[in-house]
Backbone of each chain as ProteinMPNN parsed JSONL, in Angstrom:
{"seq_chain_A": "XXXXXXXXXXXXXXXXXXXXXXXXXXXXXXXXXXXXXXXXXXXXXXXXXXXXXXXXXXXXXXXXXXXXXXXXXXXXXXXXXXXXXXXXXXXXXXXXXXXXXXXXXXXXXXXXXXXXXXXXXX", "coords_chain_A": {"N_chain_A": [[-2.467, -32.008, -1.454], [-4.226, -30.595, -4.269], [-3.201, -30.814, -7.785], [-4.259, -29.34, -9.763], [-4.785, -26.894, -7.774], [-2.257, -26.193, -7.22], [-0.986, -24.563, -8.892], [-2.844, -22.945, -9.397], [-2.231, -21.108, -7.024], [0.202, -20.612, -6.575], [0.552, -19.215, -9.028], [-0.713, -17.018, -8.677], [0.164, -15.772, -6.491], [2.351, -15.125, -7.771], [1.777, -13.264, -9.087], [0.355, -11.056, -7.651], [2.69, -10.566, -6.043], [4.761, -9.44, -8.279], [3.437, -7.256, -8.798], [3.373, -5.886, -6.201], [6.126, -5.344, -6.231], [6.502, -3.713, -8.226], [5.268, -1.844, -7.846], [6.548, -0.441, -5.674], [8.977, -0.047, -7.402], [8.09, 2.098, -9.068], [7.642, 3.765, -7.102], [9.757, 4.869, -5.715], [11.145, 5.464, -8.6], [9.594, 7.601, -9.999], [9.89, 11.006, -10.976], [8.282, 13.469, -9.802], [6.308, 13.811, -7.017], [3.599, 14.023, -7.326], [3.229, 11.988, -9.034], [4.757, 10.17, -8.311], [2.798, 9.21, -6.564], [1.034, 7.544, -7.738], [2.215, 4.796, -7.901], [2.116, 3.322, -5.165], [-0.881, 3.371, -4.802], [-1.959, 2.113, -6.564], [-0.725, 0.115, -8.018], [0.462, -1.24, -5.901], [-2.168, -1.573, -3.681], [-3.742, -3.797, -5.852], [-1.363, -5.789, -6.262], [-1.795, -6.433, -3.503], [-4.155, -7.798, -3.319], [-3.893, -9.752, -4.737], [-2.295, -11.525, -3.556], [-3.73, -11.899, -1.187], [-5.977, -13.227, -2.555], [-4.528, -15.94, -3.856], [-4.042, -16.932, -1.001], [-6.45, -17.655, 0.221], [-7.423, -19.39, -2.192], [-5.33, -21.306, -0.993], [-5.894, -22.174, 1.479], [-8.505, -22.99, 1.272], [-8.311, -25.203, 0.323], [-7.464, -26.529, 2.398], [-9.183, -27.072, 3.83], [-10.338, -25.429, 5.401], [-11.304, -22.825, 5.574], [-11.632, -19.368, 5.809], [-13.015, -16.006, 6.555], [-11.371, -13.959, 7.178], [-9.008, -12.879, 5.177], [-10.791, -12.082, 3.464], [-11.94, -10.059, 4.287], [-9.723, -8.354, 4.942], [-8.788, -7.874, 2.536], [-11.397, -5.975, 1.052], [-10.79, -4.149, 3.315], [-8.303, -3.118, 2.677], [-8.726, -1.574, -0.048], [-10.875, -0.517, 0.647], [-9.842, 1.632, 2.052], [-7.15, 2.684, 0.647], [-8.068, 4.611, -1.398], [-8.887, 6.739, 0.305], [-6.496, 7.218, 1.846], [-4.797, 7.851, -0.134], [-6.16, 10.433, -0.833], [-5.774, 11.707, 1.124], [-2.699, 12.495, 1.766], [-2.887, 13.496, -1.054], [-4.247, 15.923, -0.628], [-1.974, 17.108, 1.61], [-0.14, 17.439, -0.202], [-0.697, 19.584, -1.74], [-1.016, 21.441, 0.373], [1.543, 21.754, 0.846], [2.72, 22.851, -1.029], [4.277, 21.363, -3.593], [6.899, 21.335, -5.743], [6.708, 20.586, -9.261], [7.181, 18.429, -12.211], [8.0, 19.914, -15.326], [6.511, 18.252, -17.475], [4.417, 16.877, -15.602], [1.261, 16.374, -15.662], [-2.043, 18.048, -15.656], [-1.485, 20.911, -14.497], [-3.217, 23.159, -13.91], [-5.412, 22.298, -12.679], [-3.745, 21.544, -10.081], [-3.488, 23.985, -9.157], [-5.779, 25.666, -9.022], [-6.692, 24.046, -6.819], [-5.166, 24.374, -4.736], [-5.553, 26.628, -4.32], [-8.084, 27.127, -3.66], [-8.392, 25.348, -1.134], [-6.441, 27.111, 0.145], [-8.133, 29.113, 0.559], [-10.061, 28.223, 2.199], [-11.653, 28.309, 5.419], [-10.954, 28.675, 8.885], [-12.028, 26.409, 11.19], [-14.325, 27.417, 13.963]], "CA_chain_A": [[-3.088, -30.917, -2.212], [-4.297, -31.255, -5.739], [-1.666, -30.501, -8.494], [-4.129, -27.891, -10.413], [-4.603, -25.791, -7.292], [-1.235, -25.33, -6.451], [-0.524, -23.777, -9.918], [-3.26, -21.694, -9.246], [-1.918, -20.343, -5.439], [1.482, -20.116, -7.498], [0.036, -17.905, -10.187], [-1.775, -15.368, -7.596], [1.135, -15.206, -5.345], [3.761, -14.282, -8.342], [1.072, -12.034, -9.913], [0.807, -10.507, -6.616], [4.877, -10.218, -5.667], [5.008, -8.85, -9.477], [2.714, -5.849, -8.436], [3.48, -5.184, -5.502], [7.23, -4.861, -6.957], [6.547, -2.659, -9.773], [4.459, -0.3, -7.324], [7.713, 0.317, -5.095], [9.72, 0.731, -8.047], [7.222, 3.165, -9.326], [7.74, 5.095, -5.758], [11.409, 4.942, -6.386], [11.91, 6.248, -9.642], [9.295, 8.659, -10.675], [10.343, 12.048, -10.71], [7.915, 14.305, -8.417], [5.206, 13.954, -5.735], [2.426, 13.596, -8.132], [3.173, 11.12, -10.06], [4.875, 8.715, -7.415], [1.543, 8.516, -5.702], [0.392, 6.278, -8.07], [2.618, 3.364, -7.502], [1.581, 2.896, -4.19], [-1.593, 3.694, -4.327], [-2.865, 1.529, -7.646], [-0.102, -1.064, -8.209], [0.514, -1.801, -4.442], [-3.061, -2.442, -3.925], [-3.756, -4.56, -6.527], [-0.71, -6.802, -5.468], [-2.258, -7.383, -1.968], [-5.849, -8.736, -3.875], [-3.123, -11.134, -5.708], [-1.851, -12.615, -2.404], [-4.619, -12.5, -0.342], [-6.546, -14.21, -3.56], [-3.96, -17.502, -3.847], [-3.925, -17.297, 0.372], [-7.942, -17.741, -0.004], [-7.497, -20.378, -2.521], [-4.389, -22.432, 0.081], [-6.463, -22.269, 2.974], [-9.985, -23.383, 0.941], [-7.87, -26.373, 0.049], [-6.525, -27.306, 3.562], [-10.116, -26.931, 4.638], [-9.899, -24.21, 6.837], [-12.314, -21.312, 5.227], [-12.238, -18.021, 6.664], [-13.277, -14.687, 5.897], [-10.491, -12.515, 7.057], [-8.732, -12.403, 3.686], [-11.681, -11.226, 2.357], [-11.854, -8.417, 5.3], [-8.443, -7.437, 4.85], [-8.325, -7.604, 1.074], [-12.054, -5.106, 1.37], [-10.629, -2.983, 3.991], [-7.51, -1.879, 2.137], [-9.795, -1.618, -0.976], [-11.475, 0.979, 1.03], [-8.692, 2.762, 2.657], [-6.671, 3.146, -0.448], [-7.846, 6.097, -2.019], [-9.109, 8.092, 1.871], [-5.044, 7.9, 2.428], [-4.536, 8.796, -1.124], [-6.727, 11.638, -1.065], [-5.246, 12.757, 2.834], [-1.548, 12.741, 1.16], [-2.747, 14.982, -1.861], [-4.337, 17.23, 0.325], [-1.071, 17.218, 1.933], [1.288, 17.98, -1.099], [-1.119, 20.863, -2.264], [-0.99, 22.158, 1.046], [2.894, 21.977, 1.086], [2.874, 23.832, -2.52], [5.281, 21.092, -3.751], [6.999, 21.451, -7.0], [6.127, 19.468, -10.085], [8.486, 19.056, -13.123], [7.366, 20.565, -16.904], [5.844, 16.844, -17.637], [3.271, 16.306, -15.441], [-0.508, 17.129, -16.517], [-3.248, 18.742, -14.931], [-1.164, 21.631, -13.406], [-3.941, 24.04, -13.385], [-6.286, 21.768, -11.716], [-3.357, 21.512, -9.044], [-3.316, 25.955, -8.205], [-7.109, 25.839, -8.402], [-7.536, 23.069, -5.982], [-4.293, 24.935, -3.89], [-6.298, 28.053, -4.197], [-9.321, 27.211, -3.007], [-7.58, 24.961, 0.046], [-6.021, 28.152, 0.678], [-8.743, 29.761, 0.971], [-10.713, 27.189, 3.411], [-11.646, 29.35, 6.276], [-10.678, 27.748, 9.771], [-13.248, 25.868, 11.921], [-14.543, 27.886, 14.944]], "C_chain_A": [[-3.181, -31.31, -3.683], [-3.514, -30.724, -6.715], [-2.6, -29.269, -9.003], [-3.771, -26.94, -9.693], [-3.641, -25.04, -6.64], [-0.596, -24.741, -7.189], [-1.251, -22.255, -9.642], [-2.711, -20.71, -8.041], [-0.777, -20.149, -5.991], [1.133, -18.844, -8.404], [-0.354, -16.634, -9.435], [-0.649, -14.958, -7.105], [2.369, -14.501, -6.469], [2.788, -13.052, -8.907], [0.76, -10.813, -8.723], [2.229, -9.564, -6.556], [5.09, -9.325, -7.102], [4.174, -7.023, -8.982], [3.103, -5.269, -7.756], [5.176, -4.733, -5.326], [7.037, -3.685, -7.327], [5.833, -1.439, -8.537], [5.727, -0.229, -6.678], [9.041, 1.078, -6.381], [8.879, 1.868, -8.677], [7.505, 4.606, -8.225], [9.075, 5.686, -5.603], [11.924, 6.21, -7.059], [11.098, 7.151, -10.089], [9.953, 10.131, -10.176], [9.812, 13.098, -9.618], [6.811, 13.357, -7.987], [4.048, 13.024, -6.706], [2.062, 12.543, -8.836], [3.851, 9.662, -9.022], [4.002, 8.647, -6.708], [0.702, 7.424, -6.336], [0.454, 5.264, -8.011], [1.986, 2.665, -6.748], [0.352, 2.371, -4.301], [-2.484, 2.535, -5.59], [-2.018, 0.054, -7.695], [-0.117, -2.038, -7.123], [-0.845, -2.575, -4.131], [-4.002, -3.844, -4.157], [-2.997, -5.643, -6.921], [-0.72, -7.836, -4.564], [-3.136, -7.857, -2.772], [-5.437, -9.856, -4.552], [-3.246, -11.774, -4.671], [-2.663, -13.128, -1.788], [-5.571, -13.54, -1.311], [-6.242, -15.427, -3.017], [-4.197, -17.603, -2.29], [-5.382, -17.907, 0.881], [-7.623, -19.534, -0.323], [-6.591, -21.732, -1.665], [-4.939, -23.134, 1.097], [-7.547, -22.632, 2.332], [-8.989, -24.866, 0.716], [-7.481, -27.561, 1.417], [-7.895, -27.176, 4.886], [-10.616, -26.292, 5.757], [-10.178, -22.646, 5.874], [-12.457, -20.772, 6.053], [-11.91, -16.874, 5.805], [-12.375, -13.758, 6.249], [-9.657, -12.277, 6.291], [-9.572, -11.27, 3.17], [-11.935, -9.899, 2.648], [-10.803, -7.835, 4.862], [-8.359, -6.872, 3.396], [-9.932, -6.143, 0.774], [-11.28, -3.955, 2.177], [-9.343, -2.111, 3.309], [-7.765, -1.517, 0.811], [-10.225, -0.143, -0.884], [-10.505, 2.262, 1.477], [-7.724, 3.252, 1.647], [-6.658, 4.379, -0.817], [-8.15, 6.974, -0.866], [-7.425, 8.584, 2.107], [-4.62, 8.751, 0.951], [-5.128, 10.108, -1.434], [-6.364, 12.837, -0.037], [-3.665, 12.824, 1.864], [-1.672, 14.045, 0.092], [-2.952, 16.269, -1.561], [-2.994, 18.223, 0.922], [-0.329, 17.89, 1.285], [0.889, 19.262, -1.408], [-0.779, 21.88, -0.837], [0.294, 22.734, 1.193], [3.397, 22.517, -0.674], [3.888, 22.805, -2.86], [5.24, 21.446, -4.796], [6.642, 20.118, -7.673], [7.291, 19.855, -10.998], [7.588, 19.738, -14.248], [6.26, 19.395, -17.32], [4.516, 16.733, -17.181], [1.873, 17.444, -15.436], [-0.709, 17.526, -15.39], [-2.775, 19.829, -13.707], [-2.065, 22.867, -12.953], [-4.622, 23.806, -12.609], [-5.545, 21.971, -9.921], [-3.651, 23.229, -8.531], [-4.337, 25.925, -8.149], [-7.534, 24.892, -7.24], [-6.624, 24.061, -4.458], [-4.846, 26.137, -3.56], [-7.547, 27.89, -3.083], [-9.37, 26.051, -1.345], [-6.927, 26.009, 0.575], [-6.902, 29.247, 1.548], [-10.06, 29.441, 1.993], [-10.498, 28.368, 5.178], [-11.586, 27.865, 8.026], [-11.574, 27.655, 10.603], [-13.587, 26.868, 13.483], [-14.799, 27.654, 16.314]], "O_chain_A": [[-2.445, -32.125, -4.239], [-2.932, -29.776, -6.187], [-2.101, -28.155, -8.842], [-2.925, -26.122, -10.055], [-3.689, -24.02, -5.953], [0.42, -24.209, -6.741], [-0.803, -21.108, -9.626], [-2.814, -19.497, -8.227], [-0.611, -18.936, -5.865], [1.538, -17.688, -8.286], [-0.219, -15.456, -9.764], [-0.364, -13.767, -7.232], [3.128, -13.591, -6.135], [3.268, -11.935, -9.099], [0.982, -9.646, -9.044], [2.589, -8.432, -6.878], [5.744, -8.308, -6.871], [4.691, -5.906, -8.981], [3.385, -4.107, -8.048], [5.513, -3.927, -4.459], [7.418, -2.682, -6.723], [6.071, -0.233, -8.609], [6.385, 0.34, -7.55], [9.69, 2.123, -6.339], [9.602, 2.861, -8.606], [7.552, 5.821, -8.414], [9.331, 6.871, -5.39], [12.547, 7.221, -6.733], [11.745, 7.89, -10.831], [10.456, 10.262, -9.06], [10.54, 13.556, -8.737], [6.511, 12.309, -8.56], [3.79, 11.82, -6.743], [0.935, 12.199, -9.194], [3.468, 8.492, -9.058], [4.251, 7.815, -5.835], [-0.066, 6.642, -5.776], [-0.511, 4.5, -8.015], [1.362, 1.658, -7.08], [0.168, 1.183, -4.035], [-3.653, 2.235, -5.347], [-2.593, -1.005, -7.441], [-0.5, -3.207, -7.175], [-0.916, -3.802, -4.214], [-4.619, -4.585, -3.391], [-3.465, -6.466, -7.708], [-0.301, -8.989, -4.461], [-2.597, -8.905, -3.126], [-6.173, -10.765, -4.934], [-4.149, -12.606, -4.58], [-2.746, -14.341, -1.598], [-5.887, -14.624, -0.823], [-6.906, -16.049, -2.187], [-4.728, -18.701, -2.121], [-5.409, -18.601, 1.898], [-7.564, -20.491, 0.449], [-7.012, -22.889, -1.662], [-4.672, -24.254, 1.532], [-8.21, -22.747, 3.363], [-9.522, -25.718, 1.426], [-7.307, -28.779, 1.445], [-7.827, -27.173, 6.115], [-11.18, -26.678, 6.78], [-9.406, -21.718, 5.633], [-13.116, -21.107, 7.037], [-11.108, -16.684, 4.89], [-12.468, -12.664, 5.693], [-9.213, -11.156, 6.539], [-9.336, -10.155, 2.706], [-12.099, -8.929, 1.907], [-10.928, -6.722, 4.353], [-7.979, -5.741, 3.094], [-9.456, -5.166, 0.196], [-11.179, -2.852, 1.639], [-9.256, -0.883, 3.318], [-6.754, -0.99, 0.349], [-10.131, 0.85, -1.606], [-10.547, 3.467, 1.232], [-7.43, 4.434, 1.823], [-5.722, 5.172, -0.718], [-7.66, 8.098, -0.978], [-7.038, 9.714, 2.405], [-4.24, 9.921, 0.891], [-4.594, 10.84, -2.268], [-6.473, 14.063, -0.085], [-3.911, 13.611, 0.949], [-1.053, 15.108, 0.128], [-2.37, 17.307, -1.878], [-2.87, 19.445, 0.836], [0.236, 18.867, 1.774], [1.737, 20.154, -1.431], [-0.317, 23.006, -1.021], [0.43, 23.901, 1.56], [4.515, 22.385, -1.171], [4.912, 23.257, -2.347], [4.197, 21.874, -5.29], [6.385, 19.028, -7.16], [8.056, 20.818, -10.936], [6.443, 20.077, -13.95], [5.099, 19.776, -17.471], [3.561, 16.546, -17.936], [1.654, 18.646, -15.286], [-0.01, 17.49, -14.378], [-3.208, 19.87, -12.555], [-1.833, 23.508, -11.928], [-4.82, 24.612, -11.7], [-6.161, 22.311, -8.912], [-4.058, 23.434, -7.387], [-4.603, 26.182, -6.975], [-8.664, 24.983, -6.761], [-7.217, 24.366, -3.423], [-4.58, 26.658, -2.477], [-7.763, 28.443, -2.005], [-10.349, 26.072, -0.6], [-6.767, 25.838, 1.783], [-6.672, 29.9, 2.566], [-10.849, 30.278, 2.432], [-9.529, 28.897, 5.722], [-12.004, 26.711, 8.121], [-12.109, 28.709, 10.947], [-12.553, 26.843, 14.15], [-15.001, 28.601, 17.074]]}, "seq_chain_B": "XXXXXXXXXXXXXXXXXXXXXXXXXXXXXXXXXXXXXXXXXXXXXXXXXXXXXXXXXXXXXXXXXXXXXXXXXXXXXXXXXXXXXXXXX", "coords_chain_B": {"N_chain_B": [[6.988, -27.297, -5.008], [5.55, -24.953, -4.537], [6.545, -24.043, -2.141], [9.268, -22.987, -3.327], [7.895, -20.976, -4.758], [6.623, -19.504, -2.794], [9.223, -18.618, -1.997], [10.354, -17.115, -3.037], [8.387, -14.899, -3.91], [8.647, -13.977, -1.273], [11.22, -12.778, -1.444], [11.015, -10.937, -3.521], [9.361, -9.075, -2.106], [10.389, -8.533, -0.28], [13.044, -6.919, -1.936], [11.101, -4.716, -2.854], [10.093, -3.568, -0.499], [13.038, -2.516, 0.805], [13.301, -0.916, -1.6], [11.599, 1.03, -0.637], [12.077, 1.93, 1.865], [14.114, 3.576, 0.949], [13.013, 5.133, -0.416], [12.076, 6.331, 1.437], [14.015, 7.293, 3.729], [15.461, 9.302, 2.043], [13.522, 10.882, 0.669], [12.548, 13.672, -0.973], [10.604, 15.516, 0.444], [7.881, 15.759, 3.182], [5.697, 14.67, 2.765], [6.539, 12.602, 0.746], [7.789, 10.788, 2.527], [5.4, 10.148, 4.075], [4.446, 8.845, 2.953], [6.083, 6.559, 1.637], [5.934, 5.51, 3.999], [3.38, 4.628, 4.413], [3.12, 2.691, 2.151], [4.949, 1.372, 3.205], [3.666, -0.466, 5.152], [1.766, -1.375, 4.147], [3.292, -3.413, 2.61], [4.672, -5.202, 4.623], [2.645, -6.303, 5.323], [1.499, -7.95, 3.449], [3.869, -9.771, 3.767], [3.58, -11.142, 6.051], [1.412, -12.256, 5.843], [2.141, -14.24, 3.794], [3.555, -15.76, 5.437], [2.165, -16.895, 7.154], [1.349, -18.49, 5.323], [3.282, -20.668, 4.659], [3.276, -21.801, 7.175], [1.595, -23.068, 7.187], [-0.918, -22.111, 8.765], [-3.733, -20.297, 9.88], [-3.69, -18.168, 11.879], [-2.295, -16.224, 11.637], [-3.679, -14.255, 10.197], [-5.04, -12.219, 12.288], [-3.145, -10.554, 12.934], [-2.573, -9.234, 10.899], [-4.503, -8.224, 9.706], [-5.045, -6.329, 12.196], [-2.607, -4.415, 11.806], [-3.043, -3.158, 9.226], [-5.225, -2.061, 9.939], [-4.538, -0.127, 12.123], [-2.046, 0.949, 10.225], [-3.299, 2.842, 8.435], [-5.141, 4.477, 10.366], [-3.292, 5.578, 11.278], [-1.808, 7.056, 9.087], [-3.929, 8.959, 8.683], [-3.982, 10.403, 10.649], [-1.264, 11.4, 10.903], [-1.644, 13.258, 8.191], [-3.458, 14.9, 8.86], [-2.946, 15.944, 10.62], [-0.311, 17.528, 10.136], [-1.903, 19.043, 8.207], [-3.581, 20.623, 8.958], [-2.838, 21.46, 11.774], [-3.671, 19.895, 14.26], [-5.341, 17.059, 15.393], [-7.853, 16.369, 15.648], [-9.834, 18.071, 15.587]], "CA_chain_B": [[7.07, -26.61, -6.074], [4.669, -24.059, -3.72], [7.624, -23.38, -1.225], [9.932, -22.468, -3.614], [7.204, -20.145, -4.96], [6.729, -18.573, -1.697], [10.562, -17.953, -1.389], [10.55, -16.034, -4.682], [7.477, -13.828, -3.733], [9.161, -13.654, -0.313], [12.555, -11.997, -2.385], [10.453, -9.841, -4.157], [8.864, -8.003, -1.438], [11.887, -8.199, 0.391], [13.347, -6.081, -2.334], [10.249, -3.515, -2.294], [10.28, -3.008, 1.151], [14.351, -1.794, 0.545], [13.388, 0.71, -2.232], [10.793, 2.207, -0.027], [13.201, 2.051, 2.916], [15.343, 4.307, 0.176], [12.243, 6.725, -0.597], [11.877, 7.151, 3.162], [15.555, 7.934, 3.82], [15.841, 10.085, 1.107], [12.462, 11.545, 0.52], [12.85, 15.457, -0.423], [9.57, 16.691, 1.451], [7.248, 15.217, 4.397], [4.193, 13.653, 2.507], [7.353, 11.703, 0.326], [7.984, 9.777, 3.754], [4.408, 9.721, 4.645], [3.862, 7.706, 1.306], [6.926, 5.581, 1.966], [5.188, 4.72, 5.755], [2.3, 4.003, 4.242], [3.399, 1.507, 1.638], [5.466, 0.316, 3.994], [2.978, -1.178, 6.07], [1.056, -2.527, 2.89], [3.955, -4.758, 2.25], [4.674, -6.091, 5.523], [0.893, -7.391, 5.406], [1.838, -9.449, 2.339], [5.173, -10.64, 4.316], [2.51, -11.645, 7.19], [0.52, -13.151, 4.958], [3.255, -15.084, 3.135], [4.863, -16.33, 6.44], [1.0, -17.986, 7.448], [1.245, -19.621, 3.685], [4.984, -21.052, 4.843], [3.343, -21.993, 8.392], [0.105, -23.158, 6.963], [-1.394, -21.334, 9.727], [-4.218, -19.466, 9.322], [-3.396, -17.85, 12.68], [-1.673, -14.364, 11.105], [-4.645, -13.026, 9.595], [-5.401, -11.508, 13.272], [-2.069, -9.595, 13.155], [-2.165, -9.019, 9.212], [-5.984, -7.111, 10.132], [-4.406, -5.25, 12.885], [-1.436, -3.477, 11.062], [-3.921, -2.856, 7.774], [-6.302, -0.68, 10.944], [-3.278, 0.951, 12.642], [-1.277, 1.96, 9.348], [-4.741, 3.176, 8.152], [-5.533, 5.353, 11.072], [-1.649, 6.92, 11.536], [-1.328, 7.348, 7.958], [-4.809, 9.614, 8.069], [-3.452, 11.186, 11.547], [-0.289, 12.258, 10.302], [-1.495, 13.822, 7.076], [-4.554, 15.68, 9.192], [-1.637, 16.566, 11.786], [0.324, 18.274, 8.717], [-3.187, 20.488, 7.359], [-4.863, 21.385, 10.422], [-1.846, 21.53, 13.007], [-4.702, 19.16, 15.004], [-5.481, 15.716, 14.922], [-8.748, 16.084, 16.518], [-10.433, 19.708, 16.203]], "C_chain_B": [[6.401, -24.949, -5.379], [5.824, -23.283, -2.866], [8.848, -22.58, -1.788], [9.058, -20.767, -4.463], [7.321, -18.779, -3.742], [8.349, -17.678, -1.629], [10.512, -16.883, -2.103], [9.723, -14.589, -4.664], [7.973, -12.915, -2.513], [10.468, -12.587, -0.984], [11.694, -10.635, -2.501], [9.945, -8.584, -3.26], [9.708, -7.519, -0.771], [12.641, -6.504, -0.146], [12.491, -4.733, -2.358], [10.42, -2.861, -1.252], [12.18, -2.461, 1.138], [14.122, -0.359, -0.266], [12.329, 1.485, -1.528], [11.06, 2.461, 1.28], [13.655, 3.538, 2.364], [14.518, 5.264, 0.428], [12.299, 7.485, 0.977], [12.881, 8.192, 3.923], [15.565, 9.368, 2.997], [14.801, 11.088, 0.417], [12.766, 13.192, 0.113], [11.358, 15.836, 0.188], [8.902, 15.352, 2.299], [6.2, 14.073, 3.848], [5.59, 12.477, 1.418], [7.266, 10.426, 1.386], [7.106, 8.998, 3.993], [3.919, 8.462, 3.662], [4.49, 6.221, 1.545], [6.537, 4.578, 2.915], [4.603, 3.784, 5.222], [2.631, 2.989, 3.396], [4.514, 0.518, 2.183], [4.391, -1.093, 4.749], [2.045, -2.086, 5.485], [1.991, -3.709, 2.762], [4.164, -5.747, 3.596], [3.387, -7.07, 6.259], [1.446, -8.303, 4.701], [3.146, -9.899, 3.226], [4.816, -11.288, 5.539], [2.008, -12.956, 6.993], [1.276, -14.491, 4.195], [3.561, -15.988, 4.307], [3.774, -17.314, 6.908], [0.795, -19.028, 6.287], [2.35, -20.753, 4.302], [3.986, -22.002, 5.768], [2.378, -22.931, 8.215], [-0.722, -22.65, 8.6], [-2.556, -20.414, 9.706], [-4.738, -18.775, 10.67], [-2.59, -15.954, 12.606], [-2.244, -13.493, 10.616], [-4.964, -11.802, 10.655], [-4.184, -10.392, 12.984], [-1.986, -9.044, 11.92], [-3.843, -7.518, 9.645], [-5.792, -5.697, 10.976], [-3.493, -4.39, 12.57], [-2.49, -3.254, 9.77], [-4.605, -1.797, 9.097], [-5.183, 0.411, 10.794], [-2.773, 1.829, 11.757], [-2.173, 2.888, 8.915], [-4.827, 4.79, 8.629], [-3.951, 6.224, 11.546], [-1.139, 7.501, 10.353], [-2.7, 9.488, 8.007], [-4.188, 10.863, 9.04], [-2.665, 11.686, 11.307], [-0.607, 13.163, 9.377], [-2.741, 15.241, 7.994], [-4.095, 16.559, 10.03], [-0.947, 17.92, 10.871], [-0.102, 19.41, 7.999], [-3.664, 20.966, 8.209], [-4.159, 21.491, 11.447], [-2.913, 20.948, 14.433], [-5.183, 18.052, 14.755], [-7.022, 15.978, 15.115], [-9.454, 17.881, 16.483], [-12.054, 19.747, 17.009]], "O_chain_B": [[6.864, -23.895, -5.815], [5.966, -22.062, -2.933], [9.429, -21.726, -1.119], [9.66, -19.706, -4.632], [7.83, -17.659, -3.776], [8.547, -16.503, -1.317], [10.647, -15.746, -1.65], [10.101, -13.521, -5.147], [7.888, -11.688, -2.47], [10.267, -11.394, -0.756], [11.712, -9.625, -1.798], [10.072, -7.401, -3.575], [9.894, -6.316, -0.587], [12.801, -5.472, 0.505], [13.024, -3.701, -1.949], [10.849, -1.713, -1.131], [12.197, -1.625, 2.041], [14.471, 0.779, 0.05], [12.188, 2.658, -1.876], [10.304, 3.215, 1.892], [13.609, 4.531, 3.091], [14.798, 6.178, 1.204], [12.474, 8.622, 1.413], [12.722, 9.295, 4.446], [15.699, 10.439, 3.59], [15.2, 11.998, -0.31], [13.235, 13.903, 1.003], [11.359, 17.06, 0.316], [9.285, 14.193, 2.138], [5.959, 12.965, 4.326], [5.277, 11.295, 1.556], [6.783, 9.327, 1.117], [7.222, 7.783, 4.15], [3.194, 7.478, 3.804], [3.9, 5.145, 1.629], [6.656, 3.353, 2.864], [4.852, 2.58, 5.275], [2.388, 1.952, 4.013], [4.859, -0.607, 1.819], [4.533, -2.316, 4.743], [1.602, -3.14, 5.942], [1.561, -4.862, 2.799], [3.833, -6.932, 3.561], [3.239, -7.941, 7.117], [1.864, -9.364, 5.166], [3.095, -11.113, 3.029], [5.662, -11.977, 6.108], [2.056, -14.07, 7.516], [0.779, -15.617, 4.165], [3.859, -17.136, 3.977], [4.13, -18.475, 7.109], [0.217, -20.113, 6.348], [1.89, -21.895, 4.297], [3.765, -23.086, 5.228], [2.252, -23.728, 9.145], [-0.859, -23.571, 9.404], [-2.085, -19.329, 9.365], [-5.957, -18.689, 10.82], [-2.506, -14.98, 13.355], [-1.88, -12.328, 10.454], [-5.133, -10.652, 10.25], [-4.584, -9.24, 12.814], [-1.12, -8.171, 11.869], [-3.872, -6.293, 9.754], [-6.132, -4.544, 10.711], [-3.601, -3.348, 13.216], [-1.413, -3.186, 9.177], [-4.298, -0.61, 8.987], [-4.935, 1.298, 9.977], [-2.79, 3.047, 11.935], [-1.724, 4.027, 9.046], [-4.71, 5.829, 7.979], [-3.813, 7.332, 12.064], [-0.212, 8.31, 10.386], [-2.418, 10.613, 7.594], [-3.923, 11.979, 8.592], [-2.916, 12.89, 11.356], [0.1, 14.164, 9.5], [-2.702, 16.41, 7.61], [-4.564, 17.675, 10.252], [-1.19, 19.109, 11.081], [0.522, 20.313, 7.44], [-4.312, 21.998, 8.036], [-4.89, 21.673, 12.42], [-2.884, 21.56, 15.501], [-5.576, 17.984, 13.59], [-7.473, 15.433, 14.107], [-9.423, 18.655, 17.44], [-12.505, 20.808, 17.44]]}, "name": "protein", "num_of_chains": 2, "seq": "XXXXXXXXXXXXXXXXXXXXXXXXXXXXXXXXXXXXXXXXXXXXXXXXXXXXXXXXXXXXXXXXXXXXXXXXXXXXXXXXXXXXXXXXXXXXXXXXXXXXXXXXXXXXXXXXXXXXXXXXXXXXXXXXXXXXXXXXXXXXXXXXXXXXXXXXXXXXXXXXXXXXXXXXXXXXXXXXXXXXXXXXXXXXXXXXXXXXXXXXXXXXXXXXXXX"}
């Protein structure tokens, strides 16, 4: 293998492992609901697009190109925010608490309101 | 210089996958857990993915594709399970 590109498959994979760190501690330690959904959901992410990146660049080197990186690293791309948006649904539905801190609490009772008031399918 | 790389990234997720062990355990409400699941199953892609780097293998993407569907579609099921007491109306 050639000496630059194994700095580069080094670099992706810690910039990676670094992300997808910091998003669990993110899920960890924030205080409510609202605010630990972001770890996951932004840091985590953007972790996997590290790995699968350098795993791209390992395997273009060892001559053996394929596209299911690129599938996988797309498909949870896409799925990302559908689960993040089924979870919030979730918390509003389960009225959780929030502390004094976090923003946009009116947005949360109007969105809880009008989820409340969602009339059931027939 | 690459392998010891891997180990290091390998650690790291290692440790992730523990504190979201913790959230899971310890979660105070339902969508806490569901969160926990779900980034569970994100990391054990990258520890998939890592282990075909190790193997040079590029034989794990099939199983790395398949757990990215699955967690996907039980993450959406559970939460739709949770609002609509129905997976399926």
């Amino acid at each position: 293998m050639e000496h630059w590109i194994e700095w580069v498959v080094a670099f992706f994979l810690l910039l990676g492992g670094s992300f997808v760190l910091i998003g669990s501690i993110g899920l960890t330690r924030m205080p409510d609901f609202f605010m630990r959904l972001h770890g996951p959901t932004k840091a985590t992410t953007l972790g996997m697009g590290g790995i699968l990146l350098g795993s791209i660049f390992f395997f273009y080197t060892h001559g053996e190109t394929s596209v299911h990186e690129l599938l996988i690293t797309i498909f949870l791309l896409i799925t990302a925010p559908i689960s993040a948006h089924m979870l919030i649904k979730t918390a509003l539905h389960y009225k959780l608490k929030t502390i004094d801190k976090t923003t946009g609490k009116e947005n949360i009772h109007a969105a809880q309101q009008k989820q409340h008031d969602r009339k059931p399918l027939p | 210089m690459l392998d010891n790389v891997i180990m290091l990234v390998f650690a790291m997720i290692s440790i992730a996958l523990l504190l979201n062990l913790y959230r899971l355990l310890r979660g105070p409400s339902i969508p806490d857990r569901i969160l926990a699941l779900d980034t569970m199953y994100i990391n054990s892609i990258a520890l998939i993915i890592l282990y075909g780097l190790l193997m040079e293998s590029p034989l794990y993407f099939e199983a790395a594709l398949l757990i990215a569907m699955l967690g996907f579609v039980s993450t959406v099921a559970v939460c739709k399970f949770l609002l609509r007491g129905d997976i399926i109306e």
